[in-house]
N, C-alpha and C positions, 0 to 999 in steps of 0.2 A: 504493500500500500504506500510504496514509497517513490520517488525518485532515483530511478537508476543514475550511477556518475557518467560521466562521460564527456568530453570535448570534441566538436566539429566546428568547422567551416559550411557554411551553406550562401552560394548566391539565393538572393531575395530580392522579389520584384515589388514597387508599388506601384496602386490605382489609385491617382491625386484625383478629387475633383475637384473640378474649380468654385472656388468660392461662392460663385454666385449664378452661375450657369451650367445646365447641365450639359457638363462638359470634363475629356478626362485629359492628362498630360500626356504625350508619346513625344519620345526622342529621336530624332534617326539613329541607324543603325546598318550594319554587314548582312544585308539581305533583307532590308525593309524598316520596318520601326518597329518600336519595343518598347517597354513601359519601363524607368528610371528603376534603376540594381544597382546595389552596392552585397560585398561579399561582409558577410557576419560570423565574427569568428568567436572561440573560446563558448561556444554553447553548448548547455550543458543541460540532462535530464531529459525524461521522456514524456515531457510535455515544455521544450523550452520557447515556444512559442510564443507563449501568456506572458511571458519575461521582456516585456517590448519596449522598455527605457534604450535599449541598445539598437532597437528598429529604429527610434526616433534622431536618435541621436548621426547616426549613418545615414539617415536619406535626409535629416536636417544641413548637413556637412556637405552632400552632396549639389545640395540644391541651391544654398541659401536662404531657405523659410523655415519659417517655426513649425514643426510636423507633432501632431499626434494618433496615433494607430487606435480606427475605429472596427477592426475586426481581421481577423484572420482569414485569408480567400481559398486557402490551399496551403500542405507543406509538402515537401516531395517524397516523403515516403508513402504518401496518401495519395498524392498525385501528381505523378512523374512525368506525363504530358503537359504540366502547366508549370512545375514548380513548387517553389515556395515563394508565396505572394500574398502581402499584406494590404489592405484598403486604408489610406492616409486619410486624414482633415487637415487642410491647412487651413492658419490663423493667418496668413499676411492678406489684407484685404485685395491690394492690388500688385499680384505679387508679377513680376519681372521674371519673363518667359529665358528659361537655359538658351544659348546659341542653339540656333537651328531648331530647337524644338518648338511645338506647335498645340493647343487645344482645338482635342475631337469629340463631335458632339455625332451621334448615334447612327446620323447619315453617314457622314463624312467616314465613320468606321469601317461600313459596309465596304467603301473601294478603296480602302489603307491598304497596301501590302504589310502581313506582318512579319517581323523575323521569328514569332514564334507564334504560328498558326494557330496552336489550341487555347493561345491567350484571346482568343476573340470570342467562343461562349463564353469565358468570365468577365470581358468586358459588357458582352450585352446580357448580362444578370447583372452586373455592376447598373448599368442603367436603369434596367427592369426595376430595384432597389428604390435607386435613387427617386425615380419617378413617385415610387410607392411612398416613401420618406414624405415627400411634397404632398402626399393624402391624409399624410398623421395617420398611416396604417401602422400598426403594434410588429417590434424588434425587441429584443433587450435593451433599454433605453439609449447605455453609452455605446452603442454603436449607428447611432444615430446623430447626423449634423447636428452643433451645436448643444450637445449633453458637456461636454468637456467646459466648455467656456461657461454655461450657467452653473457646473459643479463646481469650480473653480474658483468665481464669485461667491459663493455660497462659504466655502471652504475658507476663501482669506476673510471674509466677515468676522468670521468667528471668531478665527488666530486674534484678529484685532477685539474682539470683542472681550477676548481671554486676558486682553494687554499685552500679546506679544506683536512682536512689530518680525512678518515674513524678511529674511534679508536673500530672496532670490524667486524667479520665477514659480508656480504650480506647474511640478511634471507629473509622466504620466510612468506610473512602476509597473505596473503588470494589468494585462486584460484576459479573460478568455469567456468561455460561455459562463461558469460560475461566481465572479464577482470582475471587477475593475476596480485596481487601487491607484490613487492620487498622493501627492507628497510635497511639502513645500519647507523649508528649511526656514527656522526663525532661531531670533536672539537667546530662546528660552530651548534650541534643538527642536529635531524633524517633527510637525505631524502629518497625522496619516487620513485621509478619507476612504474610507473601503462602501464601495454601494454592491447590495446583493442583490441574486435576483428576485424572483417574484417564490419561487420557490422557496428561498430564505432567509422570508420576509420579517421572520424574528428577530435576526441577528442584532438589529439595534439596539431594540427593545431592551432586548434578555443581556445583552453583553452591558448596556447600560444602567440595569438594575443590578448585576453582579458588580459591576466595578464600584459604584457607591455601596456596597455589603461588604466587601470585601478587596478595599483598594491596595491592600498587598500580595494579591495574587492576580489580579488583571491591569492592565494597561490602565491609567486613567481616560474615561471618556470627557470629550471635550461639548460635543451636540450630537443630537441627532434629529433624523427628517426622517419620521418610518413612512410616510408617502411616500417617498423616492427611495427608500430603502439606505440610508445613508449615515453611517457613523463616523463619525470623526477622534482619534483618539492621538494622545500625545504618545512621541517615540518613546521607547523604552529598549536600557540596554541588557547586554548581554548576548551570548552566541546560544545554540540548540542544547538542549539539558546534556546530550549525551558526548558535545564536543566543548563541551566546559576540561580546560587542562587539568582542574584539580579532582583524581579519579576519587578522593578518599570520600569524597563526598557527594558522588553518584549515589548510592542507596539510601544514606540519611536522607536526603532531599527527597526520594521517592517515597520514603516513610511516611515523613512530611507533608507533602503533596496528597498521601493517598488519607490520612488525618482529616486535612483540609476539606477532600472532597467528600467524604463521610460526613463532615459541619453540613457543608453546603447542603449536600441532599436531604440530611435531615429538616433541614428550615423551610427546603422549598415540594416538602411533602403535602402543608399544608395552602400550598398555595400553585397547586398543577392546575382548578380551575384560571388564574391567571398564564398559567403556559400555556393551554388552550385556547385562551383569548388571543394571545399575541402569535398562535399558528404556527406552534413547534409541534411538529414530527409525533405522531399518536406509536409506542415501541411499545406497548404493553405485550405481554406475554397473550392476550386475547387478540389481540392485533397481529401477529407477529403468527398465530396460527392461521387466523381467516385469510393472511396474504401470503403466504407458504405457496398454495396451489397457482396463483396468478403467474408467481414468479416461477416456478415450476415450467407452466405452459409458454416462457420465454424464451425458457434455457437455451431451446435449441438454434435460436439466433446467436447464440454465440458460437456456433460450430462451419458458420459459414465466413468469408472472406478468404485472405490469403493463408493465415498463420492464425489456427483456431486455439478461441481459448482455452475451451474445454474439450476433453476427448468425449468419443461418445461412452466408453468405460464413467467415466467419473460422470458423468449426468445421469447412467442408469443408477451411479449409488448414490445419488443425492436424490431420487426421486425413489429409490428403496428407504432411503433414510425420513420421509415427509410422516408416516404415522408414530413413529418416535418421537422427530419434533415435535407433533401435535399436543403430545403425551408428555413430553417435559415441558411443555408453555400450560398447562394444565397441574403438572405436577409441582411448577418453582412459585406460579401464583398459590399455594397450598400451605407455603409456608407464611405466609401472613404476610410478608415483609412489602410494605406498600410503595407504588410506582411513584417517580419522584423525577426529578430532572437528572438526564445521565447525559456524559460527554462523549461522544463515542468516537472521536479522535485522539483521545487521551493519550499520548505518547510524546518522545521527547523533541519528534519535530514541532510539536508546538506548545514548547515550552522552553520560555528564555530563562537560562541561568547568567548569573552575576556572581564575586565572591560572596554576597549577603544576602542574595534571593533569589525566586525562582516563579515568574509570571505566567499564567495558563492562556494560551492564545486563540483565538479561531474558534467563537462558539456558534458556529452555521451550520456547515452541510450534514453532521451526524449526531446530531444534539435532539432529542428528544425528553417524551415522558417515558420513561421506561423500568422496567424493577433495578434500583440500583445495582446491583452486584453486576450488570452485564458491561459496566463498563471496562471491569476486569479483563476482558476480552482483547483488548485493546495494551492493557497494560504490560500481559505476558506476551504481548508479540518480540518484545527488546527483551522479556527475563524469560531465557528458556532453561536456566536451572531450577530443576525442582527443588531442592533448599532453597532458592532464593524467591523463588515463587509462593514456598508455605510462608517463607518469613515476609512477605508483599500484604498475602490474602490475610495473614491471621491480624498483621496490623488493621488494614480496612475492615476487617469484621470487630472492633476493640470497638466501635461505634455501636454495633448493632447488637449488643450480646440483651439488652435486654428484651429482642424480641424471640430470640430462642438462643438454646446454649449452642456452645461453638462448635460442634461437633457436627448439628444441625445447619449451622449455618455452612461449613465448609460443606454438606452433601449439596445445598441450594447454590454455591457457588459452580459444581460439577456442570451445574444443570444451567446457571446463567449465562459461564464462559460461552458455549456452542451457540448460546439463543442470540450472545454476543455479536456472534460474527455472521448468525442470520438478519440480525440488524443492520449489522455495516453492509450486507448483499443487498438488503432490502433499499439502503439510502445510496448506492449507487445504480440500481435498479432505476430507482426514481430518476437519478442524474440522466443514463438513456433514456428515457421515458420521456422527455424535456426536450428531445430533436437535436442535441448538439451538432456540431460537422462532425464534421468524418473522424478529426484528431481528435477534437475535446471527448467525444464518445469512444476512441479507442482506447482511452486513460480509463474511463468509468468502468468499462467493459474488462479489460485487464485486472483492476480493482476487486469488479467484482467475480469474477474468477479467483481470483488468491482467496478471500472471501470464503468462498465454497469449495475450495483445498481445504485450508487451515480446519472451517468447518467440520471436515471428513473424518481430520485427527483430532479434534478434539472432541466427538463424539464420546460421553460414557461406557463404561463398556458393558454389557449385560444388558 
């Protein structure tokens, strides 16, 4: 559920429109015209796409305008007839055409020779778009002209409104189908605007009633706009929990941390009808059995493309495995222990360590109501010693002993772990479910496969 390492090189093409007319950039070129590339190096992970400060900055070099990247058109391992090709917004209102190059408006397309022929269906969808844009027909917001420049405004109000004074422009850190972040650097250090989509539509909300509960374990929040889905929160330091140099203090910290979120679940037991209201993720153990079968009858979409996720081995034993789950989502609601807010990212990618503390990051895409213990699932994916796993679990259950002894609870744990990681299936489920492109869905897709691996082996045994 991670980011593979890796460094490449990749030429990258962009679709500029013009500011003000529908109309796109082309350059000449060695066998006709082509849309402005520059080559992008040092990228990293298998979704580096979404990573687009380093788009902007290379076709802004290129060009000489202010650029920010309003969607991903293609990457070339998805589609190798076009490339890798990102859709721009420029901000220069009257921007100063490169030598030789020319604005083409949808006629003029038609008799372009191109140098690279299959770039002309994705100009004329780039149009088709555009056109639709000019309807106020529904997109994910920021990839929509002019979402940038009113987040932006919004964004430095704030800063100013907080007393900080920005000392540099609003750029743009990362996009892809599941959020777009903003960032603007001021006297008092960076803050961040993260807007999510319509699917995780909580995230303001709930991240913003956690950080005032508990402002030494989440980022301070600055504002928020749950209409537009948008949090604003101040930087915060520190590297990943698990690339913190001081090792001696990787498990205290996990101790800690697992304390912590034991408080929190407890406090916010009595108040799931408010997680309801603000439209976080229904992971009850009764939920989790009635959408077993849906997801089931999906499976088999993952067996198709070039490089499948799943074999068809491992679908027929997850689909041997559905009257068990049924029966353990029956059997762990049995133990009393009531549904509460659980984090179902919980690991140490999002979580910043410092020599002094350790901030919980990212309460969106796997965050629901759920029987607490499933967040465990998540935890043992970084502790796969079992010493170090009993001594994880019996800390997070030092919360709960007054609802059954501990020996009951670690059996309720057997049974949470698996439902665990039918949860995280479930909530990247949802992510395909959402129409991504072709990349941003072969992340979920991937995701959720590992998902229902890990599932397999952590099945009880009997």
């Amino acid at each position: 559920m991670h980011d593979q390492p890796g460094h490449e090189s990749r030429i990258s093409f962009a679709i500029i429109p013009h500011p003000h007319m529908l109309q796109v950039l082309m350059l000449p070129a060695s066998g006709g015209w082509d849309l402005p590339s520059v080559t992008l190096r040092g990228l990293e992970g298998d979704s580096w796409w979404r990573e687009v400060a380093p788009v902007n900055e290379a076709f802004g070099a290129l060009l000489g305008w202010r650029v920010t990247t309003r969607s991903c058109a293609g990457v070339d391992t998805f589609t190798p007839e076009v490339g890798t090709l990102f859709v721009l917004e420029l901000h220069d209102l009257a921007p100063a055409v490169p030598r030789g190059g020319r604005w083409v408006d949808v006629v003029g397309l038609e008799a372009l020779p191109l140098a690279i022929p299959a770039h002309r269906s994705v100009l004329l969808a780039e149009f088709a778009t555009m056109t639709r844009d000019l309807e106020m027909t529904g997109r994910l917001a920021w990839t929509r002209p002019g979402w940038f420049t009113t987040a932006a405004m919004w964004l430095e109000e704030h800063v100013h409104a907080h007393g900080l004074a920005p000392v540099g422009p609003v750029e743009q850190v990362r996009t892809w189908h599941w959020s777009c972040i903003l960032q603007v650097a001021t006297t008092e250090g960076v803050v961040y605007l993260k807007a999510a989509p319509p699917i995780y539509v909580y995230e303001p909300v709930l991240t913003q009633a956690l950080a005032q509960e508990y402002p030494e374990r989440l980022a301070p929040v600055l504002a928020v706009e749950p209409a537009q889905g948008w949090l604003l929160m101040a930087g915060v330091g520190g590297v990943k929990l698990r690339q913190h140099p001081d090792e001696a203090k990787y498990l205290p910290r996990w101790e800690a941390l697992l304390r912590d979120m034991t408080r929190i679940q407890r406090n916010y037991i009595a108040r799931v009808p408010e997680l309801v209201a603000w439209g976080c993720l229904d992971l009850r153990p009764a939920h989790l059995a009635d959408a077993l079968d849906p997801l089931l009858a999906d499976l088999a979409g993952l067996l198709t493309g070039r490089t499948p996720e799943l074999s068809i081995g491992e679908v027929a034993t997850i689909e041997s495995l559905a009257p068990q789950l049924k029966q353990m989502c029956v059997e762990l609601e049995g133990y009393g222990i009531p549904a509460t807010l659980t984090h179902g990212d919980f690991h140490s990618g999002n979580i910043l360590a410092t020599e002094n503390e350790c901030r919980v990051l990212d309460w969106a895409g796997f965050v629901g109501i759920a029987h607490p213990f499933c967040c465990l699932s998540v935890v043992f994916e970084e502790h796969g010693d079992p010493v170090i796993r009993a001594r994880l679990r019996d800390i997070y259950l030092e919360g709960w002993t007054d609802y059954a002894p501990l020996d009951q609870l670690r059996r309720a744990v057997d049974l949470a772990v698996p439902l665990g990681l039918l949860s995280g299936a479930l909530g990247h489920h949802l992510q395909v479910t959402t129409a991504p492109p072709l990349w941003d869905a072969a992340v979920a897709r991937a995701n959720l496969a590992w998902c229902l691996r890990e599932l397999i082996k952590a099945m009880p045994s009997g």
